[in-house]
PDB file of N, H, CA, C and O in Angstrom:
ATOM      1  N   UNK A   1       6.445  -4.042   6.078  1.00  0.00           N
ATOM      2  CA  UNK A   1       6.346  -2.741   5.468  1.00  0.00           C
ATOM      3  C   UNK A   1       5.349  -2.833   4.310  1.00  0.00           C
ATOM      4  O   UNK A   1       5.312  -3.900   3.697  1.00  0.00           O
ATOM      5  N   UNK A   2       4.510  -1.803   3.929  1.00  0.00           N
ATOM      6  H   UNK A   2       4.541  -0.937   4.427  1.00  0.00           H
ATOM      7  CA  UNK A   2       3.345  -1.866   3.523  1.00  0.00           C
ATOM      8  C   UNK A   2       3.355  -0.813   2.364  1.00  0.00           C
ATOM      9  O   UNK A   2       3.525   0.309   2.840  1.00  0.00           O
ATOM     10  N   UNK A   3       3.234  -0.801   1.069  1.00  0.00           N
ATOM     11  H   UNK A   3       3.096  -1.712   0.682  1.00  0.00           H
ATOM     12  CA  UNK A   3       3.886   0.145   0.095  1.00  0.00           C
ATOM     13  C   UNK A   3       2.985   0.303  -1.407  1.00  0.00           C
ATOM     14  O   UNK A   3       2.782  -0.522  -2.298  1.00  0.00           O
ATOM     15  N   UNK A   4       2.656   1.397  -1.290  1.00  0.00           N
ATOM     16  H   UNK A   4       2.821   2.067  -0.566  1.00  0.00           H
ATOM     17  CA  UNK A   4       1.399   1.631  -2.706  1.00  0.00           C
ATOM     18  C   UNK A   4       2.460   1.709  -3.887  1.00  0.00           C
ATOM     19  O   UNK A   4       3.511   2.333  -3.745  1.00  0.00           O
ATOM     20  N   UNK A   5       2.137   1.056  -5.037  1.00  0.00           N
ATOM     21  H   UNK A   5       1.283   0.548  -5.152  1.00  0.00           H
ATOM     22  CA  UNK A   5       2.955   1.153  -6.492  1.00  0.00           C
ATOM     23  C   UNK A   5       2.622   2.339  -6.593  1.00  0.00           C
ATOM     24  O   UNK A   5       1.570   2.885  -6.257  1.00  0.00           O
ATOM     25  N   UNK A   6       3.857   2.896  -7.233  1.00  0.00           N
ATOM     26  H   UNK A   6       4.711   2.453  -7.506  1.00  0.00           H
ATOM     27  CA  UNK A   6       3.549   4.091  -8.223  1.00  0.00           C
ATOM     28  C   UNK A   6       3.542   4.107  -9.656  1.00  0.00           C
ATOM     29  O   UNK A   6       2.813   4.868 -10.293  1.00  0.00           O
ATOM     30  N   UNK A   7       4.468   3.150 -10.271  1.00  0.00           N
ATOM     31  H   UNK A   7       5.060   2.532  -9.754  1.00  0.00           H
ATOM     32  CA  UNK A   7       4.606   2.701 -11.216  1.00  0.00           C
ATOM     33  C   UNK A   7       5.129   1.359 -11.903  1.00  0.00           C
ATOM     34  O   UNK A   7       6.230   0.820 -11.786  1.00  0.00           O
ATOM     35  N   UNK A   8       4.257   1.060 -12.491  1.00  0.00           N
ATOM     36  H   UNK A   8       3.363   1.497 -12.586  1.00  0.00           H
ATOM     37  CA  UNK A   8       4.613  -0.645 -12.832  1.00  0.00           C
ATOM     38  C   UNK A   8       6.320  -1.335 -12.723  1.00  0.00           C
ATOM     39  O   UNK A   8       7.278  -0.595 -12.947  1.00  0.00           O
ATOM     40  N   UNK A   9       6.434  -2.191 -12.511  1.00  0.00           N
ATOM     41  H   UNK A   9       5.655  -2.792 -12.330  1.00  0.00           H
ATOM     42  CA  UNK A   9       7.987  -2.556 -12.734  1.00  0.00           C
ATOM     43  C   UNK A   9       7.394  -4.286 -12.514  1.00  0.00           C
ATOM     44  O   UNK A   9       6.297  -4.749 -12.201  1.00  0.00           O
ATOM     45  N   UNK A  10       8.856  -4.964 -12.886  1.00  0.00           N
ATOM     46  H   UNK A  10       9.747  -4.587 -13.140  1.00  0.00           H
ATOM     47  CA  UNK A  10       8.177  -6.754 -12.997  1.00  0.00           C
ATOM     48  C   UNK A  10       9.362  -6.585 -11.698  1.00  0.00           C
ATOM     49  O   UNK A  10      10.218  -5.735 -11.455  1.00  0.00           O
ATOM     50  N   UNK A  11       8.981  -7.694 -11.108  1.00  0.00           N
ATOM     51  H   UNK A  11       8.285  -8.384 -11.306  1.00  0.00           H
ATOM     52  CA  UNK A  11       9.428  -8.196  -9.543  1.00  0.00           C
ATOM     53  C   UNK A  11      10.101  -9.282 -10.158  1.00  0.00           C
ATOM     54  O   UNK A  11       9.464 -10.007 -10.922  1.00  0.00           O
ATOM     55  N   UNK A  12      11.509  -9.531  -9.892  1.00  0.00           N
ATOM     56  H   UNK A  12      12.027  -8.942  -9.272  1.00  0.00           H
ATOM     57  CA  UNK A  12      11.965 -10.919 -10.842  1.00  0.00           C
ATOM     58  C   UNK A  12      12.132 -11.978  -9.524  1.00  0.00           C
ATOM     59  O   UNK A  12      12.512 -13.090  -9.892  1.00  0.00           O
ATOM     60  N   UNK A  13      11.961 -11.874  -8.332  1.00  0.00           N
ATOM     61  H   UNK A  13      11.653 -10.971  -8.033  1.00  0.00           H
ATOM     62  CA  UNK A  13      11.961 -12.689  -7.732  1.00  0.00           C
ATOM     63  C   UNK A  13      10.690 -13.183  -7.264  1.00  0.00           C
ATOM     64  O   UNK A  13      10.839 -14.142  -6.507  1.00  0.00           O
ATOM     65  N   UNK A  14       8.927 -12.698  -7.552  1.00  0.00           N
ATOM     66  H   UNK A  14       8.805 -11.919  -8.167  1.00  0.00           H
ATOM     67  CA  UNK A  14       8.239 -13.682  -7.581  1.00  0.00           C
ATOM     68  C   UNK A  14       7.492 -13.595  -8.766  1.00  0.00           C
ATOM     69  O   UNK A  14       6.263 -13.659  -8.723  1.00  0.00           O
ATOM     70  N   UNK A  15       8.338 -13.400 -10.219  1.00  0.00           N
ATOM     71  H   UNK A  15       9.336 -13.347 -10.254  1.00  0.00           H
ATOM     72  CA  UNK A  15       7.899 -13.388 -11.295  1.00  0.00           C
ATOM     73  C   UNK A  15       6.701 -12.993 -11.858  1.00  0.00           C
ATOM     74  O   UNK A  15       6.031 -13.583 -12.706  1.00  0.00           O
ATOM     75  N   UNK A  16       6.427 -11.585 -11.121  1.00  0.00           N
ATOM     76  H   UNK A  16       6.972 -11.106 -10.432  1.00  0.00           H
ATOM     77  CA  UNK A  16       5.190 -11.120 -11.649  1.00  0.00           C
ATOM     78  C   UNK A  16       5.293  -9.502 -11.971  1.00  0.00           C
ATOM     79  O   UNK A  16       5.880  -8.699 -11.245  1.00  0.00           O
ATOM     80  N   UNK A  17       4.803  -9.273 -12.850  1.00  0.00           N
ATOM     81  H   UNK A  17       4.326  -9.926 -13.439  1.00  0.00           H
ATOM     82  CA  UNK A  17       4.855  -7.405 -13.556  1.00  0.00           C
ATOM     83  C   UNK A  17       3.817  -6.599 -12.275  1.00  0.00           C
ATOM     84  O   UNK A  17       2.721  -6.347 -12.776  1.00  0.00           O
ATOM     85  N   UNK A  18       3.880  -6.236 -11.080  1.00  0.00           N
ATOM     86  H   UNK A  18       4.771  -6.440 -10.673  1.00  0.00           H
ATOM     87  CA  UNK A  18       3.404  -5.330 -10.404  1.00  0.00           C
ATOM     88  C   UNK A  18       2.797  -4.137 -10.748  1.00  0.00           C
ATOM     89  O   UNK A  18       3.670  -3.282 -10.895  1.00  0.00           O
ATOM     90  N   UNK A  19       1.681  -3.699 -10.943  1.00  0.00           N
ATOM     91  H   UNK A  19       0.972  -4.395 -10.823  1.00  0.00           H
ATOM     92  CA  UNK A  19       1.073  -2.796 -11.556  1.00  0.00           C
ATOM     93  C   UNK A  19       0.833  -1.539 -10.631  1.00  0.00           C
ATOM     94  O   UNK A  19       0.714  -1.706  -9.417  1.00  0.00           O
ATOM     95  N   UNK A  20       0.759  -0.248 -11.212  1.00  0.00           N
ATOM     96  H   UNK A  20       0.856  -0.113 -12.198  1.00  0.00           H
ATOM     97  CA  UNK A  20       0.368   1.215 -10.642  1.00  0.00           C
ATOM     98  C   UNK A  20      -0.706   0.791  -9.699  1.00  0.00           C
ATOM     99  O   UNK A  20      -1.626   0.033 -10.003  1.00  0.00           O
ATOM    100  N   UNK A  21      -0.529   1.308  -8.595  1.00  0.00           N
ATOM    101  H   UNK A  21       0.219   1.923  -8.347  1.00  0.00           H
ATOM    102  CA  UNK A  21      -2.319   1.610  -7.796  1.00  0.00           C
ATOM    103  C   UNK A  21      -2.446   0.337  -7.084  1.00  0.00           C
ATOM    104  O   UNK A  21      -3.376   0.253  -6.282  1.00  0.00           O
ATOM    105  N   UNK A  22      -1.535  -0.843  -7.265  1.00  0.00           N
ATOM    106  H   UNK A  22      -0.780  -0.775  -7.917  1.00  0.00           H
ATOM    107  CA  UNK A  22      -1.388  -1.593  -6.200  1.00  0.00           C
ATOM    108  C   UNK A  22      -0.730  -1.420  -4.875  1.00  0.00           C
ATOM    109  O   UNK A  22      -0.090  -0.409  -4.585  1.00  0.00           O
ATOM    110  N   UNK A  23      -0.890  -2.345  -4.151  1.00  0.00           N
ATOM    111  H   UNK A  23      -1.411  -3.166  -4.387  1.00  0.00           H
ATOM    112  CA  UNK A  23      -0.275  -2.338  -2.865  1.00  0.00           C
ATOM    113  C   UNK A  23       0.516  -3.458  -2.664  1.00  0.00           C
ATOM    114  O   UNK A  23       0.031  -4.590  -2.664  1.00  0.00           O
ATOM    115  N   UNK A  24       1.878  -3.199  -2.467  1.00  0.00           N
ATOM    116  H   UNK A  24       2.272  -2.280  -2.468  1.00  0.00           H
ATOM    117  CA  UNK A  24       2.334  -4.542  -1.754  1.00  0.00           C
ATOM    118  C   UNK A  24       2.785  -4.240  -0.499  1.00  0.00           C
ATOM    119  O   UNK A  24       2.808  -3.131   0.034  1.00  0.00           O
ATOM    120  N   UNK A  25       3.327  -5.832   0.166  1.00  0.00           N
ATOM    121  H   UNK A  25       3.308  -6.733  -0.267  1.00  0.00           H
ATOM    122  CA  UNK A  25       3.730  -5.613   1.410  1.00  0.00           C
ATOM    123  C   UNK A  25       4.912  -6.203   1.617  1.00  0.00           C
ATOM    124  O   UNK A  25       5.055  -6.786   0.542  1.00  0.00           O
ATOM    125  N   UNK A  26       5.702  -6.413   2.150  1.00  0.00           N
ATOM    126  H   UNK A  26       5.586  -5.939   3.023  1.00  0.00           H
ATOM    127  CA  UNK A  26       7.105  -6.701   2.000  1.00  0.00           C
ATOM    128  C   UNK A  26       7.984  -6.602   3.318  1.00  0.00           C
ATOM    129  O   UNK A  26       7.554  -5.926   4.252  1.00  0.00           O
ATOM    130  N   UNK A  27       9.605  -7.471   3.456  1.00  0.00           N
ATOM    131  H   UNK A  27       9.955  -8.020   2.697  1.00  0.00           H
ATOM    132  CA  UNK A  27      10.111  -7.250   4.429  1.00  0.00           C
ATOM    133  C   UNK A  27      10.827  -5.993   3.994  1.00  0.00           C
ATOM    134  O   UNK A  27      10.854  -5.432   2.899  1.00  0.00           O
ATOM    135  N   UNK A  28      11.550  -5.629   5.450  1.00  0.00           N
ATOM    136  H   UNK A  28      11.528  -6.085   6.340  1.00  0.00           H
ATOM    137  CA  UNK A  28      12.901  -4.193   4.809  1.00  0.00           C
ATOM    138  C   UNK A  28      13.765  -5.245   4.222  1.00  0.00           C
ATOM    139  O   UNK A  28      14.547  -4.529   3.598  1.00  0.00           O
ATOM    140  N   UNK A  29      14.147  -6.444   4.004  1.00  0.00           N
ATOM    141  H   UNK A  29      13.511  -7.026   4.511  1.00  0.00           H
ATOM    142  CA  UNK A  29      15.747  -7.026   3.474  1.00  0.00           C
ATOM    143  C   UNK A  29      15.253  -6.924   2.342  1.00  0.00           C
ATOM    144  O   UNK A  29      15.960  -6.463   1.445  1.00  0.00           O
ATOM    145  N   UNK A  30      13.505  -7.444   1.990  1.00  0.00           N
ATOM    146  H   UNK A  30      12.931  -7.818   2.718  1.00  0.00           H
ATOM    147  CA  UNK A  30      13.202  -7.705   0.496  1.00  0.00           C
ATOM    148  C   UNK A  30      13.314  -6.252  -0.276  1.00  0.00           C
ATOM    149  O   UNK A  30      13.834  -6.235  -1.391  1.00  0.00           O
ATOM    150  N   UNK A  31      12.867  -5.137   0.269  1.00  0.00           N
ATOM    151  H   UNK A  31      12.444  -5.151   1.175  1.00  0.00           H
ATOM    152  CA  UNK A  31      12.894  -3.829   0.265  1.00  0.00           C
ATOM    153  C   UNK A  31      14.412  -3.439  -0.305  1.00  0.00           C
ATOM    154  O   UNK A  31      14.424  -3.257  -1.522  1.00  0.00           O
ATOM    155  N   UNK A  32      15.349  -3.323   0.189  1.00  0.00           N
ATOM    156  H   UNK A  32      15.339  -3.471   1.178  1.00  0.00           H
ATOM    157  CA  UNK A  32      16.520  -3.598   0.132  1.00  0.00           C
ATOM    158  C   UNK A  32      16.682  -3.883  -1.509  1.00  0.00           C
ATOM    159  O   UNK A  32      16.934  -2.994  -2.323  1.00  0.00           O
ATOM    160  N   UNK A  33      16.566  -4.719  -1.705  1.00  0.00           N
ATOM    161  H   UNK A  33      16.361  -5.441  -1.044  1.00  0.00           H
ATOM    162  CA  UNK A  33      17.116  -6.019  -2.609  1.00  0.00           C
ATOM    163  C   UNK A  33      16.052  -5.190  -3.906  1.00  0.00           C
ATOM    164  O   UNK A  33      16.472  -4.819  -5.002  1.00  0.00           O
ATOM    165  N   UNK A  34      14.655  -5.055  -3.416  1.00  0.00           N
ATOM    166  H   UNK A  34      14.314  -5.357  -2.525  1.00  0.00           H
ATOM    167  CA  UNK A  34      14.001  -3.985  -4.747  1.00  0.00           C
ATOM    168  C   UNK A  34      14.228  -2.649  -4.819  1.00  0.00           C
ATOM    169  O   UNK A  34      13.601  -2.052  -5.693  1.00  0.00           O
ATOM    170  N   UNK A  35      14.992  -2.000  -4.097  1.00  0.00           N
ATOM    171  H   UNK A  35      15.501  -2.485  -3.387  1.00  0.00           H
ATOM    172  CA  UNK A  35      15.749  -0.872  -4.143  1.00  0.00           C
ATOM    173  C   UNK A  35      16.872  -0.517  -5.156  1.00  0.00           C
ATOM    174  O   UNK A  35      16.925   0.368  -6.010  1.00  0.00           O
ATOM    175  N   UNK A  36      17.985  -1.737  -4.700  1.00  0.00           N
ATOM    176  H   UNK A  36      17.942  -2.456  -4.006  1.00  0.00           H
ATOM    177  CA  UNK A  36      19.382  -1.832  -5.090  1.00  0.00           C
ATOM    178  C   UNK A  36      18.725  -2.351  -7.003  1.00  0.00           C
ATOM    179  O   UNK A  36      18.985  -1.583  -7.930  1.00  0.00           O
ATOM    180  N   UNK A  37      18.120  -3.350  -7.201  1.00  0.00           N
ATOM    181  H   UNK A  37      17.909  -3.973  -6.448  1.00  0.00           H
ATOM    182  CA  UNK A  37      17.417  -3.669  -8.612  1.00  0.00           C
ATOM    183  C   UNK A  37      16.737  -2.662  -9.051  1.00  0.00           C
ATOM    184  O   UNK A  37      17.083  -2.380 -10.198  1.00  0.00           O
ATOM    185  N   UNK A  38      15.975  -2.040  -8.669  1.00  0.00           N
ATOM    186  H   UNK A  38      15.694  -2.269  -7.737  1.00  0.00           H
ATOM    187  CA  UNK A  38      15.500  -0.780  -9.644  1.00  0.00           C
ATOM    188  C   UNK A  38      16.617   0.321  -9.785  1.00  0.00           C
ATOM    189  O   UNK A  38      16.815   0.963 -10.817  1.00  0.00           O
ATOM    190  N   UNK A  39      17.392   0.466  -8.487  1.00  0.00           N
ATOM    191  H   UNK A  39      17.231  -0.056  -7.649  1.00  0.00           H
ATOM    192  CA  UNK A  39      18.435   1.407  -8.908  1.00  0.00           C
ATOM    193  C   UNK A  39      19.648   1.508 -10.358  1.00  0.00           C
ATOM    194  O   UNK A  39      20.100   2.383 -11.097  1.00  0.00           O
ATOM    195  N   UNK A  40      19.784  -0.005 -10.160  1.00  0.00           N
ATOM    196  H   UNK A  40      19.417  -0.716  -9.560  1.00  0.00           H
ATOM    197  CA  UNK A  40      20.392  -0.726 -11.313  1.00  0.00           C
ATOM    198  C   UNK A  40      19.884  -0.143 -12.825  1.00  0.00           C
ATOM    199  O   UNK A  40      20.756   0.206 -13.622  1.00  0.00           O
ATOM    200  N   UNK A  41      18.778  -0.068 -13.114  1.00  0.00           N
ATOM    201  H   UNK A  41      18.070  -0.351 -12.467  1.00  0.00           H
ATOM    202  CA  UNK A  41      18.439   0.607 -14.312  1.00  0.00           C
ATOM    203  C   UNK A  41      17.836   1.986 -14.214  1.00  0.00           C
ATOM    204  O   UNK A  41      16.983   2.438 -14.977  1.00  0.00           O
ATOM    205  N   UNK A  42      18.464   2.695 -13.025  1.00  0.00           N
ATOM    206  H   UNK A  42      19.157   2.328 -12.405  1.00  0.00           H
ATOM    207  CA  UNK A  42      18.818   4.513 -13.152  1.00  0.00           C
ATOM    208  C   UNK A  42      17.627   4.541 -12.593  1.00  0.00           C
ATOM    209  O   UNK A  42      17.158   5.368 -13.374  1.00  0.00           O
ATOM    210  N   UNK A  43      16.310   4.197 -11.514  1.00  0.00           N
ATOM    211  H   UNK A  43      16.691   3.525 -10.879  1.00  0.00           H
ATOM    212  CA  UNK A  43      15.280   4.887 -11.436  1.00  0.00           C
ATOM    213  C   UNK A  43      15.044   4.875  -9.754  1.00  0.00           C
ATOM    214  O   UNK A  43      15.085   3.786  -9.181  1.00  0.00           O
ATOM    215  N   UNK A  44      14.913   5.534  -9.344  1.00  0.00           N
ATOM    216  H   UNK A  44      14.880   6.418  -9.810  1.00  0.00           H
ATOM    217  CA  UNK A  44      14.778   5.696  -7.766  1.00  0.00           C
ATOM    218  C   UNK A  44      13.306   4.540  -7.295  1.00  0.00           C
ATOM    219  O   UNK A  44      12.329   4.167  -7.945  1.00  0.00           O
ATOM    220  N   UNK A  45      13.703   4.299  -6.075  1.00  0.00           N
ATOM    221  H   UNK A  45      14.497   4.602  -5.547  1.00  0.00           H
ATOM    222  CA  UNK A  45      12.812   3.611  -5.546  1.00  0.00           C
ATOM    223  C   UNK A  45      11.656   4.450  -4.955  1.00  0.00           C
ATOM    224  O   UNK A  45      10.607   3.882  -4.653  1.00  0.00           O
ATOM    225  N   UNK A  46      11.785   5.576  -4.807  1.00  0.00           N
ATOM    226  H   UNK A  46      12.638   6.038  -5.052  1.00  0.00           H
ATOM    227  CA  UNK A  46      10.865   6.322  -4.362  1.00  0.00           C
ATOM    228  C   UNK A  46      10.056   6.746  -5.805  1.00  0.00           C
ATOM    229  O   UNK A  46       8.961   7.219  -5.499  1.00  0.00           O
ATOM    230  N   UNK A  47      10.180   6.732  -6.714  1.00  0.00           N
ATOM    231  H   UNK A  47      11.069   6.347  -6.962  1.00  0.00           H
ATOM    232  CA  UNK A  47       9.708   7.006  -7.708  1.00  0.00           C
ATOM    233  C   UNK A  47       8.555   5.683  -8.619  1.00  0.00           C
ATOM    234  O   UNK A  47       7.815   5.778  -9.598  1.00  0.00           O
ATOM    235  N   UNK A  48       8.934   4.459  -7.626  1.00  0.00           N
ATOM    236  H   UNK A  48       9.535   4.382  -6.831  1.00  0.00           H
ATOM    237  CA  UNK A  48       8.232   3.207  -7.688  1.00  0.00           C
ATOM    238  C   UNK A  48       6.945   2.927  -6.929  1.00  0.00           C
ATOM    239  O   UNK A  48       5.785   2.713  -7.280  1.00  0.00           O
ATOM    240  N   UNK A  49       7.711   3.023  -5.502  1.00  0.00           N
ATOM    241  H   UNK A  49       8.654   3.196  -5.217  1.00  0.00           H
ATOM    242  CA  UNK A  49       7.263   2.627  -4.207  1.00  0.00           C
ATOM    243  C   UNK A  49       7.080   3.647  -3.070  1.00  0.00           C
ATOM    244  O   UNK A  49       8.063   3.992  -2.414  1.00  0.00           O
ATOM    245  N   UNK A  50       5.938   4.109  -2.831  1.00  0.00           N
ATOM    246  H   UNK A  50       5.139   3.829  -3.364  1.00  0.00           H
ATOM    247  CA  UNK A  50       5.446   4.955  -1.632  1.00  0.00           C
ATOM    248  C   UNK A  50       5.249   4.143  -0.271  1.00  0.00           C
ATOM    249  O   UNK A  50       4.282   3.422  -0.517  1.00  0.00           O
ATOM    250  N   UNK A  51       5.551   3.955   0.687  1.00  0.00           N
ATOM    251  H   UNK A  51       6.337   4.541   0.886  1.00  0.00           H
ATOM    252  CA  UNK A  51       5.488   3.440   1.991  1.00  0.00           C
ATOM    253  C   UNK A  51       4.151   4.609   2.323  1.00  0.00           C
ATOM    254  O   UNK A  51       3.908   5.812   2.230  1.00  0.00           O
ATOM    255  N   UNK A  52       3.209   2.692   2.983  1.00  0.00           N
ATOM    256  H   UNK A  52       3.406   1.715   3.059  1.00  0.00           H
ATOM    257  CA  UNK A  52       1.764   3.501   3.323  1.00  0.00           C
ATOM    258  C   UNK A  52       2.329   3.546   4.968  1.00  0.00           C
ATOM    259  O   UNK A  52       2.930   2.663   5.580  1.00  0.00           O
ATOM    260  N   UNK A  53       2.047   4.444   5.276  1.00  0.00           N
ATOM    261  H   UNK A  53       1.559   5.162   4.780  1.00  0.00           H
ATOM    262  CA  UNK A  53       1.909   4.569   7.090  1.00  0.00           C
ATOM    263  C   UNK A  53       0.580   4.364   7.885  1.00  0.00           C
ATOM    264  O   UNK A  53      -0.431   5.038   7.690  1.00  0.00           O
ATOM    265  N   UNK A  54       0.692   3.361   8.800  1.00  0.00           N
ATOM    266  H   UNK A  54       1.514   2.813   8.959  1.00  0.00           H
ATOM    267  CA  UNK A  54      -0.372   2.942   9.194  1.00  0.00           C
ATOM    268  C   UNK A  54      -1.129   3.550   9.832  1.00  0.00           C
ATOM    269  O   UNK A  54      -0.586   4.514  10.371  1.00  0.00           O
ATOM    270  N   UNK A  55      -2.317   3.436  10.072  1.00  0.00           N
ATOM    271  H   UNK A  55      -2.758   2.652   9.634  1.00  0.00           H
ATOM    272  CA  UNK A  55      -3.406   4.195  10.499  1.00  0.00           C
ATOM    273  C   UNK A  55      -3.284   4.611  12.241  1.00  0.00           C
ATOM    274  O   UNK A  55      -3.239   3.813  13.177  1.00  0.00           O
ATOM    275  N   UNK A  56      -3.257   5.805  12.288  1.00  0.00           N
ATOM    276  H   UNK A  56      -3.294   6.453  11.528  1.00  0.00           H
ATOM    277  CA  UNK A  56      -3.142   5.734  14.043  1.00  0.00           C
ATOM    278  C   UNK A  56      -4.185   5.625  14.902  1.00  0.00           C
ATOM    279  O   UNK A  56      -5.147   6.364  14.691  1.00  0.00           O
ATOM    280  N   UNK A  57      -4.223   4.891  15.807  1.00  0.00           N
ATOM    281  H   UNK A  57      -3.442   4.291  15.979  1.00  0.00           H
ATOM    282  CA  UNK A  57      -4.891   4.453  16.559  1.00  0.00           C
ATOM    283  C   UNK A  57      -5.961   5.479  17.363  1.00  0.00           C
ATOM    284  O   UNK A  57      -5.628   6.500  16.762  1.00  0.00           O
ATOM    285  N   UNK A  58      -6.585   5.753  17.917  1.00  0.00           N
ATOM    286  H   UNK A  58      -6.856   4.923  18.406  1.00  0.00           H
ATOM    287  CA  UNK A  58      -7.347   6.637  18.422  1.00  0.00           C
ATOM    288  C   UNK A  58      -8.431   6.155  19.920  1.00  0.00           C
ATOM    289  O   UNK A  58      -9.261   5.306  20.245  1.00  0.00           O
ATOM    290  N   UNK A  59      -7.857   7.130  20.362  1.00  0.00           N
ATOM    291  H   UNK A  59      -7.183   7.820  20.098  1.00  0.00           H
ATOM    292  CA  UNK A  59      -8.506   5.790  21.939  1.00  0.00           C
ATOM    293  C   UNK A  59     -10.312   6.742  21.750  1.00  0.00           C
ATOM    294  O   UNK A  59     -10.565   7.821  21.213  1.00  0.00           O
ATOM    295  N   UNK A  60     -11.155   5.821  22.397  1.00  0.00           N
ATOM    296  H   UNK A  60     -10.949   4.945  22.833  1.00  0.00           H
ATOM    297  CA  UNK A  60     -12.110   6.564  22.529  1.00  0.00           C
ATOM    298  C   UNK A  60     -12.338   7.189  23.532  1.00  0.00           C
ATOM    299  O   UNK A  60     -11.783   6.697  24.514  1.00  0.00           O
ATOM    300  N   UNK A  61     -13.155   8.431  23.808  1.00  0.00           N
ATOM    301  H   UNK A  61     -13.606   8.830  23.010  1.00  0.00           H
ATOM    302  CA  UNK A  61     -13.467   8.953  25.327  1.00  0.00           C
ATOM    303  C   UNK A  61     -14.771   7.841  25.763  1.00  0.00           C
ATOM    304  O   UNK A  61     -15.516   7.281  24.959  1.00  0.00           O
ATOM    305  N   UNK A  62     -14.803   7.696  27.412  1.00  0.00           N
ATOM    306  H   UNK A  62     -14.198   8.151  28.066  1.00  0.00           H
ATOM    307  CA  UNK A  62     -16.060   7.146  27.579  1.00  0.00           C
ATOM    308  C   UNK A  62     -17.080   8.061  27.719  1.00  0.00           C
ATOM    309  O   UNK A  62     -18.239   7.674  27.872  1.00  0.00           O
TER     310      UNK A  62
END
């Protein structure tokens, strides 16, 4: 899963402050686990983390 920052927060499990306007990528369990931790101090995960949706494919005509 593939997910644009929205707003900074520190990641305490690979010890780094994640900044706005980045991108990370991640499993759903890790997802999970940064969900339930940001929830912990009152702030929605959607208010963090936007899920990018991947680009759709497009067949060509010949």
């Amino acid at each position: 899963m593939k997910f644009k920052i929205k707003r900074d927060f520190y990641d305490w499990e690979s010890n780094v402050k994640r900044l706005a306007g980045g991108e990370l990528e991640i499993t759903e369990e890790r997802y999970a686990e940064l969900a339930d931790n940001i929830a912990s101090n009152g702030v929605a995960i959607s208010d963090v983390l936007e899920k990018i949706l991947p680009e759709p494919e497009f067949l060509e005509e010949d």
